[in-house]
C-alpha positions as CSV (number, residue, x, y, z in Angstrom):
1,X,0.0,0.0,0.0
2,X,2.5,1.9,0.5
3,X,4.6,1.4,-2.4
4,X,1.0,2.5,-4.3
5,X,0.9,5.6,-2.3
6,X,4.1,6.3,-3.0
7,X,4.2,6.0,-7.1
8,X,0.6,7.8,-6.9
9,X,2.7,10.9,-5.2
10,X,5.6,11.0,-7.7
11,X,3.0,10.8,-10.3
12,X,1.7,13.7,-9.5
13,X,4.5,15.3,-8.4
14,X,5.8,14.6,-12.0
15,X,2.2,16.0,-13.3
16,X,2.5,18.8,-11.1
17,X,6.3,19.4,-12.2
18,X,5.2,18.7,-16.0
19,X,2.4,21.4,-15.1
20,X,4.3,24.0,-13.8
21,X,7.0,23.9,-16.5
22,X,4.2,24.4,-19.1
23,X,2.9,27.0,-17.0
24,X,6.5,28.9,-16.9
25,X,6.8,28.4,-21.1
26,X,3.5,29.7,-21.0
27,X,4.2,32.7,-19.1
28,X,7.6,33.1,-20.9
29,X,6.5,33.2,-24.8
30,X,3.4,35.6,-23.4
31,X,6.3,38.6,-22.3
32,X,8.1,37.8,-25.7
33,X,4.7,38.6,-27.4
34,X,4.0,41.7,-25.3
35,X,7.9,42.9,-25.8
36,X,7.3,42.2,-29.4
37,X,3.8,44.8,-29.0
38,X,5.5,47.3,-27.0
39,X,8.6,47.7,-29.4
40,X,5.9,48.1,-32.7
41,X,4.1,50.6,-31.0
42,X,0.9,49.2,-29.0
43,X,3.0,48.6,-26.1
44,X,0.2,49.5,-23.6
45,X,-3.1,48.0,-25.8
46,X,-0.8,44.7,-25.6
47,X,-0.1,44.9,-22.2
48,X,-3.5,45.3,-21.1
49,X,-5.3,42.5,-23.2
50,X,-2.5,40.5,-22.3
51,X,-2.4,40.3,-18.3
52,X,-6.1,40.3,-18.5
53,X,-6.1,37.1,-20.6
54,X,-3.4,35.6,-18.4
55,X,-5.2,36.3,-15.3
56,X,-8.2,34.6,-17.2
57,X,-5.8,31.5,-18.0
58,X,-3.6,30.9,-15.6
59,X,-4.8,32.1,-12.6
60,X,-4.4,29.4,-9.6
61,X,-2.2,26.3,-8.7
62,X,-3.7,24.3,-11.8
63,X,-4.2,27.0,-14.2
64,X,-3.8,24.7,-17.3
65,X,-7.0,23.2,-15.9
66,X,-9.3,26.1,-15.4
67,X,-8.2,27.2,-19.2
68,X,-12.1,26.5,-20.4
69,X,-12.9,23.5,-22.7
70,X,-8.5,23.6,-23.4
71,X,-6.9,20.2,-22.2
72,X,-3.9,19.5,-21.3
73,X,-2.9,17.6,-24.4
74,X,-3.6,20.8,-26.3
75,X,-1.0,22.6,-24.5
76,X,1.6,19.5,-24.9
77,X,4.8,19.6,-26.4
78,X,5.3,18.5,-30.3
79,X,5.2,14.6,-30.7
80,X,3.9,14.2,-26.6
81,X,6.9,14.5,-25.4
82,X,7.4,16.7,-22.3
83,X,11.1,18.7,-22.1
84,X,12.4,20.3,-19.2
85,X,14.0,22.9,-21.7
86,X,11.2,26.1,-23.5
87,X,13.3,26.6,-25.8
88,X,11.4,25.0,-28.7
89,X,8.1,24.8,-26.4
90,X,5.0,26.0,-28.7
91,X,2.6,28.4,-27.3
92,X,-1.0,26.8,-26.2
93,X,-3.7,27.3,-29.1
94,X,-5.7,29.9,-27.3
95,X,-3.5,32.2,-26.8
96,X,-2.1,31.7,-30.4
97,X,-5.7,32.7,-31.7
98,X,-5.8,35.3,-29.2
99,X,-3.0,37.3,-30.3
100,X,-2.9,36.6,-34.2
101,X,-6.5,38.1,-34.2
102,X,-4.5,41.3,-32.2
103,X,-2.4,41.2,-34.3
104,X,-4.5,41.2,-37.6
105,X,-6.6,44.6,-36.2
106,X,-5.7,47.5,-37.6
107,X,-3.4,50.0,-35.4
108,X,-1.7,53.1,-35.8
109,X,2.3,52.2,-35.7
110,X,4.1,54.4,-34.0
111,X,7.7,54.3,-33.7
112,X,9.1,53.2,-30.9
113,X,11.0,55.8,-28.4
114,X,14.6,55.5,-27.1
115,X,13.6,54.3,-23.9
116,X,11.4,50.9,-25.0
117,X,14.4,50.4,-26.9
118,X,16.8,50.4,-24.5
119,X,14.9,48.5,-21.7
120,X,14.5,46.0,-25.0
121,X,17.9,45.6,-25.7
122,X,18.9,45.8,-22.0
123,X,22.1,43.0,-21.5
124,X,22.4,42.8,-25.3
125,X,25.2,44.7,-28.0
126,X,23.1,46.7,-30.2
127,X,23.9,49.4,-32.1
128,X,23.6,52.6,-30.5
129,X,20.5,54.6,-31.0
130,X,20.2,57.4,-33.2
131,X,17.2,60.0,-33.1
132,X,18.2,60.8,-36.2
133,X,16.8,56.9,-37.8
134,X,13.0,58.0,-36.6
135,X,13.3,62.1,-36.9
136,X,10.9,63.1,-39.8
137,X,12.0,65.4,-42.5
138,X,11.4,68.9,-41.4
139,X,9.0,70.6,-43.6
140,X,10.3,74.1,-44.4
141,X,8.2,77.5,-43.5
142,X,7.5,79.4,-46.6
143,X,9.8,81.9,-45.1
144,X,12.8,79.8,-44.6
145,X,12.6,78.3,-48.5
146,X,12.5,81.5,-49.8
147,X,15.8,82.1,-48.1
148,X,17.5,79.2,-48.6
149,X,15.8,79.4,-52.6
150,X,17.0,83.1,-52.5
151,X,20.3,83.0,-54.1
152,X,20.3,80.3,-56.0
153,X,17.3,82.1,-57.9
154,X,19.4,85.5,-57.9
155,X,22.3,84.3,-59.7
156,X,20.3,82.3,-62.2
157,X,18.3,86.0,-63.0
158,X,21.3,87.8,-63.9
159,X,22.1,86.9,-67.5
160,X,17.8,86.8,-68.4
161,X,18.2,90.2,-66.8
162,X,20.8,91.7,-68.7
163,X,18.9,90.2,-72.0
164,X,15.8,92.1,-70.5
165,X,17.6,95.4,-70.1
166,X,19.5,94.7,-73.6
167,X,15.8,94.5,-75.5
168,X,16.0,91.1,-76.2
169,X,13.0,90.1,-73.8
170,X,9.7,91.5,-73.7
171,X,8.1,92.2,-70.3
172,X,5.4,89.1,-70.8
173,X,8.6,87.1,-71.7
174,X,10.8,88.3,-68.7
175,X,8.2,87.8,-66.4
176,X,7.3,83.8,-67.0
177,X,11.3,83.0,-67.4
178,X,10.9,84.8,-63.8
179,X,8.2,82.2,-63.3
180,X,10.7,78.8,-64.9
181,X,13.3,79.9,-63.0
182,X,11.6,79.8,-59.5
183,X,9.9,76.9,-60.7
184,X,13.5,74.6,-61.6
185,X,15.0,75.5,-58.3
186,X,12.0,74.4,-56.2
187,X,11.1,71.7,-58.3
188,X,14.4,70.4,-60.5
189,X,12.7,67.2,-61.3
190,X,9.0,67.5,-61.9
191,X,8.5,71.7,-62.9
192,X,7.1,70.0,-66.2
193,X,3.6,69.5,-66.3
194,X,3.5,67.6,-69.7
195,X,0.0,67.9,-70.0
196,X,-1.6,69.9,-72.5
197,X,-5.4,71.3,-71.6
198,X,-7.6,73.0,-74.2
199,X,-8.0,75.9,-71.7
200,X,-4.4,76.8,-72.3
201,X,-4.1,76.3,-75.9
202,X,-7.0,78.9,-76.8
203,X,-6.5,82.3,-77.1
204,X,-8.5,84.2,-74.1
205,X,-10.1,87.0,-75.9
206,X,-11.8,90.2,-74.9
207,X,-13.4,91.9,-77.6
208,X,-15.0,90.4,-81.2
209,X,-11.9,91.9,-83.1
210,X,-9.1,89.8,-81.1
211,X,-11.9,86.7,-82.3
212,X,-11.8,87.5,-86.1
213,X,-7.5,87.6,-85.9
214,X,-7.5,84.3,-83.2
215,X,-7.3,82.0,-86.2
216,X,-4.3,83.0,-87.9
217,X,-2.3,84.7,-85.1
218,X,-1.6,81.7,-83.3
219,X,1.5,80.6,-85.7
220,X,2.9,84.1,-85.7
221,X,3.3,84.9,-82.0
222,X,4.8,81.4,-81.3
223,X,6.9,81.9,-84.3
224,X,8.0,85.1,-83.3
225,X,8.6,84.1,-79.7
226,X,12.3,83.1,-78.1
227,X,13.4,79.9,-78.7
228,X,14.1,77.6,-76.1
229,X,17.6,77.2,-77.0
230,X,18.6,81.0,-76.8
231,X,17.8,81.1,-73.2
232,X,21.3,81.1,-71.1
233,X,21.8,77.3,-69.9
234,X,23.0,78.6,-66.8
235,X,19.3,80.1,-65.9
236,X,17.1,78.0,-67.5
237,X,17.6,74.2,-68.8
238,X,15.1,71.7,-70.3
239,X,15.1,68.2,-70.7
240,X,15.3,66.1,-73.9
241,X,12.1,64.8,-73.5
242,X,10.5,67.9,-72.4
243,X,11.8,69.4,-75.5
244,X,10.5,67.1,-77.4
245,X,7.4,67.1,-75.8
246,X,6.9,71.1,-76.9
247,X,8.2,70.2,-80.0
248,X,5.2,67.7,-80.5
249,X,2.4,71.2,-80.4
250,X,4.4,73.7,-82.0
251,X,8.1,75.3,-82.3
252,X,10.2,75.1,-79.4
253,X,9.5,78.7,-77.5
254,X,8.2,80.2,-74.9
255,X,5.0,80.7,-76.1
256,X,4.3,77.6,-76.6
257,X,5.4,76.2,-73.5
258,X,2.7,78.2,-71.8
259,X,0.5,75.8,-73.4
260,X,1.7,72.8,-70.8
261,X,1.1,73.4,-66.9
262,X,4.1,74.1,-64.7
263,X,4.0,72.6,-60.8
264,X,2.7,75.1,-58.4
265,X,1.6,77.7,-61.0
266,X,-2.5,77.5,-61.3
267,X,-3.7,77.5,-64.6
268,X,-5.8,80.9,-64.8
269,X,-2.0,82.4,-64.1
270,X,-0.5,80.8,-67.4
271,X,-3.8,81.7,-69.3
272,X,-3.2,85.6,-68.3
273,X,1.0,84.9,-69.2
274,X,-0.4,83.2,-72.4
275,X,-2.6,86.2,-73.3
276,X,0.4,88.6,-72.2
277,X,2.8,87.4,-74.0
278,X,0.3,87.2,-77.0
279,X,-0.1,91.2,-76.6
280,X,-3.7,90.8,-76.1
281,X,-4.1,91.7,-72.2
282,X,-2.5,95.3,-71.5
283,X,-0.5,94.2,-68.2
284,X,2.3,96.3,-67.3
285,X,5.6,95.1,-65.3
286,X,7.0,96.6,-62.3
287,X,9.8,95.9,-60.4
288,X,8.5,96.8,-57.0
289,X,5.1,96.7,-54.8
290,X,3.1,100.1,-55.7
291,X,0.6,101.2,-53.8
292,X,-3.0,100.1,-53.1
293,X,-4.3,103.7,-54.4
294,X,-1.7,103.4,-57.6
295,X,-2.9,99.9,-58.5
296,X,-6.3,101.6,-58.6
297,X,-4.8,104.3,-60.8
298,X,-3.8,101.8,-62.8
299,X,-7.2,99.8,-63.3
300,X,-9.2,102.5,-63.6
301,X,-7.0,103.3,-67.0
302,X,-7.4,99.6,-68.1
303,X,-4.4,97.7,-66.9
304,X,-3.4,95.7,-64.3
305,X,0.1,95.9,-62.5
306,X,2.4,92.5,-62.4
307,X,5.1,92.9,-59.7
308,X,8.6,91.4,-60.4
309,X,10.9,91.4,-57.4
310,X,14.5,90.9,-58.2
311,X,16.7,92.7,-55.8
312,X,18.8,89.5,-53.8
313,X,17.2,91.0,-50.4
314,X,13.5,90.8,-52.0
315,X,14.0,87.3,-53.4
316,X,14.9,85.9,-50.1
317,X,12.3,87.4,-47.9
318,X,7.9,87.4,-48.2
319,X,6.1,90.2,-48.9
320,X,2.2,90.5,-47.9
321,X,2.5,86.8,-47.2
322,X,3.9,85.8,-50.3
323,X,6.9,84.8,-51.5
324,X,8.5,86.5,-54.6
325,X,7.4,84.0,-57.5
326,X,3.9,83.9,-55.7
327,X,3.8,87.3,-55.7
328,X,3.8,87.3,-59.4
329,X,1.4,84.7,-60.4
330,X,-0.9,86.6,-57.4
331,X,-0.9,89.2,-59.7
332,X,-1.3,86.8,-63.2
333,X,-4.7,85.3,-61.0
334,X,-6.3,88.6,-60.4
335,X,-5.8,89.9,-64.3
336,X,-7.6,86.8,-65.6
337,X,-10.4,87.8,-62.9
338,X,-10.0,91.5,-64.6
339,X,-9.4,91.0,-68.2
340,X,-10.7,86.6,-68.6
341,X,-13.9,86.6,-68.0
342,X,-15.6,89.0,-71.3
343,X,-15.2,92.5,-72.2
344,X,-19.0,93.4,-70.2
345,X,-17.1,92.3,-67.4
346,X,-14.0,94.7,-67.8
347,X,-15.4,97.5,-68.9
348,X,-18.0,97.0,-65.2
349,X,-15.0,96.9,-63.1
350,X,-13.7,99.5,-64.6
351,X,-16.5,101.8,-63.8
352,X,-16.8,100.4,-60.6
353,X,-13.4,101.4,-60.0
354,X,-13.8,104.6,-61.1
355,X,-16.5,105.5,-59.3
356,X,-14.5,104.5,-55.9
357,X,-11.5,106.5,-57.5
358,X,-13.5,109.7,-57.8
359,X,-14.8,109.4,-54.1
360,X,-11.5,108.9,-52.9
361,X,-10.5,112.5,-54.9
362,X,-13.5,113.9,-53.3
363,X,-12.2,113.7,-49.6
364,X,-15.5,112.2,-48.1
365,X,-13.5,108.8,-47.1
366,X,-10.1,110.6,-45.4
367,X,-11.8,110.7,-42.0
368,X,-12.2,107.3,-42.0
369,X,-9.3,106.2,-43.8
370,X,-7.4,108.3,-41.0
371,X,-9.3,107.2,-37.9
372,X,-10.0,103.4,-38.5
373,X,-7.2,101.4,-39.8
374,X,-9.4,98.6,-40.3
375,X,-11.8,100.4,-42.8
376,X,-9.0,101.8,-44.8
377,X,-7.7,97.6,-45.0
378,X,-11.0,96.7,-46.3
379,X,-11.1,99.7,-48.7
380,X,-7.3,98.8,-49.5
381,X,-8.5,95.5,-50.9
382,X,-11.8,96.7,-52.9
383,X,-9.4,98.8,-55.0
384,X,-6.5,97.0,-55.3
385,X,-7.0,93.3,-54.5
386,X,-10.6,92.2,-55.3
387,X,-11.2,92.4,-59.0
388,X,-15.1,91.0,-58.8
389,X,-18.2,92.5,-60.3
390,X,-19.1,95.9,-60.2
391,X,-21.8,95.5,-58.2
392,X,-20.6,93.1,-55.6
393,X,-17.4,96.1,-55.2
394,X,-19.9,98.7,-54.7
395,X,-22.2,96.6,-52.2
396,X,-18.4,95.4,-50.4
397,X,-17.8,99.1,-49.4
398,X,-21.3,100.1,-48.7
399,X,-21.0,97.0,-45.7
400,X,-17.1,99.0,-44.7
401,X,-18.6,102.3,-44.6
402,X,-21.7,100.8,-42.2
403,X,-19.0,99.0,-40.2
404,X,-16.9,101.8,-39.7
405,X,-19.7,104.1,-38.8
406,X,-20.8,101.4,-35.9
407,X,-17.2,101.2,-34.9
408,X,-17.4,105.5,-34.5
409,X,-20.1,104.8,-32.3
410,X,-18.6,102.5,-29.8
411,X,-20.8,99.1,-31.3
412,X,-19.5,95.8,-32.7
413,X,-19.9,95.9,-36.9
414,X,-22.4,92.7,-36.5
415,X,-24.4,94.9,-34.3
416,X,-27.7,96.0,-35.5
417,X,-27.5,99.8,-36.3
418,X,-29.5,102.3,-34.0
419,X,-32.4,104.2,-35.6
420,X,-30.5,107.6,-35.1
421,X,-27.1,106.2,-36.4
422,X,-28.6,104.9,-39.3
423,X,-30.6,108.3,-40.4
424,X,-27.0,109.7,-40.7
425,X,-25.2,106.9,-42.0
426,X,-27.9,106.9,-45.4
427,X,-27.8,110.8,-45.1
428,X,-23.7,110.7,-45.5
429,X,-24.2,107.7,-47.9
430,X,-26.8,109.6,-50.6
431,X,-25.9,113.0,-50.2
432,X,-21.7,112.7,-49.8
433,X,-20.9,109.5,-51.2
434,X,-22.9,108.8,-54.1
435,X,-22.5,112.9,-54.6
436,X,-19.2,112.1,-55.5
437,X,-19.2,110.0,-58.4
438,X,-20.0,113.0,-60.4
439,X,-23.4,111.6,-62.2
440,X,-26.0,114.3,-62.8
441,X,-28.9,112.4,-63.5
442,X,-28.4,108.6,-61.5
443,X,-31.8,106.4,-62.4
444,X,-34.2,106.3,-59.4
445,X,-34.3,102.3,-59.7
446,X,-30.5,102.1,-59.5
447,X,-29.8,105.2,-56.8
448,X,-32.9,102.5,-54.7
449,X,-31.1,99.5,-55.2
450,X,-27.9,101.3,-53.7
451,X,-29.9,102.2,-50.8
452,X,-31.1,98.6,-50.5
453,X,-27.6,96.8,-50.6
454,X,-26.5,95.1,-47.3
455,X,-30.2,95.2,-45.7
456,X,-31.5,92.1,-44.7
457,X,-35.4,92.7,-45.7
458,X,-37.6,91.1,-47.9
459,X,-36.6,91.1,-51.3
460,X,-33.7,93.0,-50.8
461,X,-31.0,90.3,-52.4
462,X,-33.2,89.8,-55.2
463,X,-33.5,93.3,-56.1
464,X,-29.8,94.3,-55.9
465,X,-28.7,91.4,-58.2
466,X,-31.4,91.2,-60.4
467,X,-34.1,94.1,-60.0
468,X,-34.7,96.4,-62.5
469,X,-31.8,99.1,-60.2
470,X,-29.5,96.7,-60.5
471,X,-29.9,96.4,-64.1
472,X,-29.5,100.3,-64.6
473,X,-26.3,100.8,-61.8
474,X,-24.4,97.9,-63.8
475,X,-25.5,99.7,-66.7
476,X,-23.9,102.8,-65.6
477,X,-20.5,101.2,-64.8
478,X,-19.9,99.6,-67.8
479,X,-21.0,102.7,-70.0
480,X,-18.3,104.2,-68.1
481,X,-16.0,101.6,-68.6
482,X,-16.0,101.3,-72.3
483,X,-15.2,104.9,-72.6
484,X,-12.4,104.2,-70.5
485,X,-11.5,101.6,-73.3
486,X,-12.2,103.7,-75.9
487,X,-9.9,106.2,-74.6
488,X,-12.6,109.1,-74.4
């Protein structure tokens, strides 16, 4: 009996032995998993799923029994044979299912940080760890490229300048080498669009005359144009295959290289460089910033002003949160809003303009120009920055001038305006502002519909955009417009 009792207790001392080494592989392939987790990045999802389950598993003297419907066979060692060693022990099936369907859920990797690499590695020769390996790229501030793009851009200027200054460039063709130029240095591999579109291969046309000449001029401007190959290599240099791909539409020149898009330059900018350079837009080029109220000057004769910065200081600084080549197709985008969109729509802004113009001459705006910077900003932008339709200008200053005369008084601008404030706002409106456009005889529909803009009654939108006043007061500004045009 006793011999029984005794073989019954090494039995299951064996068992429990055979038990507890199972238990300690167990336990010891689990931390390689989580280590595994916490190095890719879900070091603390892994951790937590992990004890839980363990807890769940293995909790107790017999934890390989309470493991659910899991026998002990199922947790046995390849072939039934049970090794003191866990080196080649295989993990039990439920935890293998638990973690591969971890593993296969989608999660966010995040790289891991010096320290779970270190206490990873702890004991081991590893290669030393450099922040360097898992440091992103630092993405430049536009004011920090146009430094570091500054000179570079400067010195590949100076012989397109001195064929500029020698006559052998136009203005049009000055200013888009300006544009290639910027473009090659900030993008050497890909400035090439290679991509022809039919809106830059038509001619943009303003009047019926420039459409009766559109079908035979095309071959002369692009004929007449620079080639390619006179440019200095030094500033400008073009591929074999980008060469031949202008070659494929027309001769190799600058004009017809505007008909292919260039990275980072919209296409409404190389539709007003294509109608520049074709003569057909009057755009003039200056080598500084003018002013707000000399921009006006400008549009209210008919052109538009194109500002070309090439001083070493300007090209490596921003100006009015631009940088230089930005600058330039800023001012390309707002003559295709001025001179692209039909010669009704010109000759409008125009009168628009000039109506502002001659109210600025008057003096009625100087008080506030001098007393509330913000109003003379919003005016600065109507004149020189906004190029929209004539009536949407006129209604834009109306809502500054109500602004500002709530500001005066000591009220927010989203306020509603007090009955006395507003009898002398609409008195200084009628009898000062509009006085000052100079019109002797202004239609009663359209001198109401002025009255009406920015109220919020019934039927007030309706009637300012397309009432019977509205009709009349866009009337007016284009009349005024085209004799702008016509030089009368």
């Amino acid at each position: 009996m006793a011999t029984k009792e005794n073989s019954k207790k090494s039995v299951s001392s064996r068992e429990h032995e055979s038990r507890a080494s199972q238990r300690d592989a167990i336990e010891q392939w689990v931390e390689n998993v989580l280590l595994c987790s916490s190095i890719m990045g879900s070091k603390n999802e892994a951790l937590g799923e992990g004890e839980g389950f363990w807890d769940e598993a293995v909790d107790g003297e017999n934890g390989c029994e309470q493991m659910g419907s899991h026998s002990v066979d199922e947790i046995s060692l390849p072939g039934g044979k049970e090794r003191d060693d866990n080196k080649n022990q295989q993990p039990p099936k439920a935890l293998e299912r638990k973690f591969t369907q971890q593993q296969q859920q989608p999660e966010q990797q995040v790289a891991p940080t010096p320290s779970d690499l270190q206490a990873a590695n702890k004991g081991k020769k590893v290669r030393p760890f450099r922040e360097s390996q898992y440091r992103p790229r630092p993405v430049l501030s536009m004011e920090e490229q146009t430094k570091r793009e500054g000179p570079t851009v400067h010195a590949r200027l100076q012989p397109l300048a001195a064929m500029w200054r020698a006559g052998k460039l136009t203005n049009a063709e000055m200013a888009f080498c300006y544009v290639l130029v910027h473009v090659q240095v900030r993008h050497p591999r890909n400035w090439f669009g290679g991509k022809e579109t039919s809106e830059l291969a038509s001619l943009p046309l303003t009047d019926t005359e420039g459409l009766q000449r559109a079908g035979h001029v095309l071959d002369q401007i692009a004929a007449a144009s620079p080639l390619l190959s006179q440019l200095p290599l030094e500033s400008l240099m073009f591929h074999p295959r980008t060469l031949a791909a202008i070659t494929a539409v027309g001769p190799p020149t600058l004009f017809t290289l505007t008909r292919f898009r260039l990275r980072s330059v919209p296409t409404a900018a190389m539709v007003a460089m294509r109608a520049w350079l074709a003569g057909l837009w009057p755009l003039t080029l200056h080598t500084d910033i003018p002013s707000p109220r000399a921009v006006l000057a400008m549009q209210c004769r008919g052109t538009r002003v194109v500002s070309m910065l090439v001083e070493l200081d300007e090209l490596c600084a921003c100006h009015l949160g631009h940088d230089p080549m930005d600058f330039l197709v800023h001012d390309l985008m707002h003559a295709h809003r001025m001179f692209g969109r039909g010669h009704t729509h010109l000759a409008g802004q125009i009168g628009a303009l000039t109506l502002l113009s001659r109210a600025l001459a008057s003096g009625c705006l100087t008080q506030f120009c001098d007393s509330d910077s913000e109003f003379k900003e919003t005016l600065d932008y109507a004149i020189a920055d906004m190029n929209t339709d004539c009536l949407h200008t006129l209604q834009y200053v109306k809502h500054a001038l109500i602004a500002a005369h709530l500001r005066a008084d000591g009220l927010s601008p989203a306020a509603q305006m007090p009955p006395q404030l507003n009898e002398t706002f609409y008195h200084f409106f009628q009898h000062t502002f509009i006085s000052s456009w100079q019109i002797p005889l202004l239609p009663s529909a359209a001198q109401h519909t002025l009255l009406r803009m920015c109220e919020d009654g019934e039927g007030a939108e309706v009637d300012v955009e397309r009432g019977v006043g509205a009709t009349q007061l866009r009337a007016l500004c284009v009349d005024i417009g085209l004799k702008v045009l016509r030089g009368e």
